[in-house]
C-alpha positions as CSV (number, residue, x, y, z in Angstrom):
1,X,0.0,0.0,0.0
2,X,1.5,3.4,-1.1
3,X,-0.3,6.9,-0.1
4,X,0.2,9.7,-2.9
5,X,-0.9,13.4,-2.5
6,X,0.0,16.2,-4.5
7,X,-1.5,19.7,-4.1
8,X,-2.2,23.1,-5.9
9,X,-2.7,25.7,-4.2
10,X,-4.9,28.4,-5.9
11,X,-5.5,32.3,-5.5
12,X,-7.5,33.4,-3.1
13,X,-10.3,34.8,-5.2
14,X,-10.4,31.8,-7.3
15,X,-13.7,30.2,-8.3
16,X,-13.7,26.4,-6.7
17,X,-16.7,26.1,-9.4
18,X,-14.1,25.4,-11.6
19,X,-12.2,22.6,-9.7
20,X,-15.9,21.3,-8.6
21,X,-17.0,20.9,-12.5
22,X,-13.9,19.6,-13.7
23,X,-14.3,16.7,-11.0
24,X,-17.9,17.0,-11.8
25,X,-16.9,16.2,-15.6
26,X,-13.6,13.8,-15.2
27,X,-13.7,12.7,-11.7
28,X,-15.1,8.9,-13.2
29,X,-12.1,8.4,-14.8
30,X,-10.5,6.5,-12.3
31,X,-13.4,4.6,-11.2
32,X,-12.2,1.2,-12.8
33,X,-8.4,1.8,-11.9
34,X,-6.8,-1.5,-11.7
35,X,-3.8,-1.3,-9.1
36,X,-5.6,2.0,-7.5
37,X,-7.4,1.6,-3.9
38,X,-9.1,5.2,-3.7
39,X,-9.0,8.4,-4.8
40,X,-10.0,11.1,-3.3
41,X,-11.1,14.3,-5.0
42,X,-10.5,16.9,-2.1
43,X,-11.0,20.5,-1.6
44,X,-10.2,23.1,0.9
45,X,-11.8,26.6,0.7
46,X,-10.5,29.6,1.9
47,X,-12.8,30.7,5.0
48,X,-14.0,27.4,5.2
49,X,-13.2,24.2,8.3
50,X,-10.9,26.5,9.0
51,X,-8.9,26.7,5.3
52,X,-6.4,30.1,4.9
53,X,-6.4,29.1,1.2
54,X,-8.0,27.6,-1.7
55,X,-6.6,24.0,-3.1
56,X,-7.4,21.6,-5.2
57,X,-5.4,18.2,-3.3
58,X,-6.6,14.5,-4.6
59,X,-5.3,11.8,-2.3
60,X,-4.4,8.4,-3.8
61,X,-3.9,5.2,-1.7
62,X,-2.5,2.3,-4.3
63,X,-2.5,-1.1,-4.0
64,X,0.2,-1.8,-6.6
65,X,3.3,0.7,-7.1
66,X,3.6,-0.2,-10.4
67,X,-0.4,1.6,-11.4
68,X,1.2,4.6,-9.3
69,X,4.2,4.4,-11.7
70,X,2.5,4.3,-14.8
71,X,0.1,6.9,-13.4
72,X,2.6,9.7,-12.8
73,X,5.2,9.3,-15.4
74,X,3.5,6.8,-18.2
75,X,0.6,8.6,-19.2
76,X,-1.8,7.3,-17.2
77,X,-3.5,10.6,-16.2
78,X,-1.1,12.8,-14.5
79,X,-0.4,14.6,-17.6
80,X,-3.7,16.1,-17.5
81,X,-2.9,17.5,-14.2
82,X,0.3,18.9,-15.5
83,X,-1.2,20.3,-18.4
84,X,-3.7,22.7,-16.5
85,X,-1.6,23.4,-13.2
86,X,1.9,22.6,-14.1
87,X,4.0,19.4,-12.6
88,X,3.1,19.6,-8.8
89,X,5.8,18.1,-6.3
90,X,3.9,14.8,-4.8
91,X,4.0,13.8,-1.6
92,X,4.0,9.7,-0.5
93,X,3.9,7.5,2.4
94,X,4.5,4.0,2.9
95,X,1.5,2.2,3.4
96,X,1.0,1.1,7.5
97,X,-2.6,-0.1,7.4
98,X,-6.8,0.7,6.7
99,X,-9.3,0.1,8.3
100,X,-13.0,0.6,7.2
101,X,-16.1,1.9,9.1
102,X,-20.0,1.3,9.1
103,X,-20.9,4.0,7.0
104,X,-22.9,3.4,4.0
105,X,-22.4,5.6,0.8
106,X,-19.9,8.2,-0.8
107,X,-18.4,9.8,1.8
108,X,-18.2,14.0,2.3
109,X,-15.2,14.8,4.6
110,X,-11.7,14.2,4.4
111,X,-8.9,14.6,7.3
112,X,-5.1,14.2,6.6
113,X,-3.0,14.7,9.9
114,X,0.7,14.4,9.8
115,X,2.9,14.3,12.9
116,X,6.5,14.0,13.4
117,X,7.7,10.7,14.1
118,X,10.2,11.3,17.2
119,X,13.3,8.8,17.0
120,X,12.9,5.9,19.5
121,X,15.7,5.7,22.5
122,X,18.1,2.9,21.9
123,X,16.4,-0.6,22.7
124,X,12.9,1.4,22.7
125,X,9.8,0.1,20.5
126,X,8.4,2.1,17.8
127,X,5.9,3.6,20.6
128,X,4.1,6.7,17.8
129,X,3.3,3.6,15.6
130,X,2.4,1.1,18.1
131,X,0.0,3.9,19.6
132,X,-1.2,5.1,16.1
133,X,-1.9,1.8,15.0
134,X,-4.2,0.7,17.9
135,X,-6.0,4.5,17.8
136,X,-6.5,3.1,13.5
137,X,-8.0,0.0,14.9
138,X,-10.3,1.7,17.3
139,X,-11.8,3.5,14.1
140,X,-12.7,0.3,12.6
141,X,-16.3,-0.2,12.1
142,X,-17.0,3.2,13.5
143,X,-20.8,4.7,11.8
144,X,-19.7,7.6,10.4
145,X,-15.9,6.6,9.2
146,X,-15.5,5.7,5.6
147,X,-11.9,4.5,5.4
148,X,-9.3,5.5,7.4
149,X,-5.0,4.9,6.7
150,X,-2.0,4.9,8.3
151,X,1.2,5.1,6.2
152,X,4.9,6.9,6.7
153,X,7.4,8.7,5.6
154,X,11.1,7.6,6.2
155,X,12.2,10.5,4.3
156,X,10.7,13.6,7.1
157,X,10.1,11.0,9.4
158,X,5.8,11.9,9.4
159,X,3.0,10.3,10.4
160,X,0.1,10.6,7.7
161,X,-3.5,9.7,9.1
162,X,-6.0,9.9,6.5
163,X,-9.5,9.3,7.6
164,X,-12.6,9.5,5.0
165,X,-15.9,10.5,6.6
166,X,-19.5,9.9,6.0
167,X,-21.0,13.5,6.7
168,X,-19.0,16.2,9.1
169,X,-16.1,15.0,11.0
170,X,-16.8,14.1,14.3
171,X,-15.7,16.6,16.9
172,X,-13.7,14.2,19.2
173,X,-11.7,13.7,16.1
174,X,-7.9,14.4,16.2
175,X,-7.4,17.9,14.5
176,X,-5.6,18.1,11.0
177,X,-5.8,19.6,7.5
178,X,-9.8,19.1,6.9
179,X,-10.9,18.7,3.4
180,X,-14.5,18.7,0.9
181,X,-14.8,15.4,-1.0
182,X,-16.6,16.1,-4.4
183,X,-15.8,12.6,-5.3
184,X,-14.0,9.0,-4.7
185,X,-12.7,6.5,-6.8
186,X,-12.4,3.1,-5.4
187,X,-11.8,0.4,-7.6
188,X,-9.7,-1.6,-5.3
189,X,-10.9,-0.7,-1.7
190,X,-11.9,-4.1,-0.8
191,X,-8.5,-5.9,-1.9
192,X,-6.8,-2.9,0.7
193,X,-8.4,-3.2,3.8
194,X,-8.4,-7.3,4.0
């Protein structure tokens, strides 16, 4: 399992309809992805959950590297991104683990956290995974939760949670970058979270 992100940031007095109908229009285009687990169209909006800016920010979690490969670099749909916003830098983790909830249907709300992984003392157990993992587990089957991931980043040394939500994220929910889905791809989400 790999977790992929890339973001563009947009002015401030841009008009999300734009972003909104161009997922409107192209956001099926993943639907039947072989390799892919879920995309995630997401949006933030300046004044809105708390956003300081407008961005446009899909989130990818792939069951096969080799889909994200030909994805990005073998003209497998990237190119369209680079052809209206330029080549983006994109974030990835390393795949941890998912979990899915009880909640029925697309969902609305998107959360990515990302903490610092602190270096373990000599001898010491990965404690921030260990305690991440079993907070991940205690998501499963929740009502409102969609799908949730854990994965990392051995290059920062972060901790990405990504949880998908039915409606509104639930207020004992950690806090972290909060996002608008317009629309998910999942072509693959039940061969992830077995």
């Amino acid at each position: 399992m790999l977790a992929m992100q890339y973001t563009m940031t947009l002015p401030a007095d841009y008009d999300m309809r734009v972003i909104r109908e161009r997922v409107r229009r192209a956001g099926h285009a993943l639907d039947d992805r072989a390799g892919l687990a879920l995309k995630a169209y997401l949006i933030r909006e300046r004044g809105v959950e708390g956003s300081r800016v407008n961005q446009y920010a899909p989130f990818y979690v792939w069951n096969e590297p080799a889909a994200m490969t030909h994805f990005l670099i073998g003209g497998g749909g990237f190119q369209n991104i680079v052809r209206d916003f330029g080549r983006p830098p994109v974030a990835q983790w390393t795949g941890v683990a998912a979990v899915r909830g009880g909640a029925a249907g697309a969902p609305t709300a998107a959360v990515r956290q990302l903490v610092a992984l602190p270096q373990p003392a000599e001898g010491d157990a990965p404690v921030a995974i260990d305690d991440a993992l079993a907070a991940l587990h205690a998501l499963e089957g929740h009502p409102d939760l969609h799908t949730a991931a854990l994965a990392y980043d051995p290059r920062d040394w972060q901790l990405l949670r990504f949880t998908l939500w039915h409606h509104r994220v639930p207020a004992d929910q950690p806090a972290g970058e909060r996002y608008e889905v317009l629309h998910l791809s999942a072509p693959e989400l039940d061969r992830l979270t077995r």
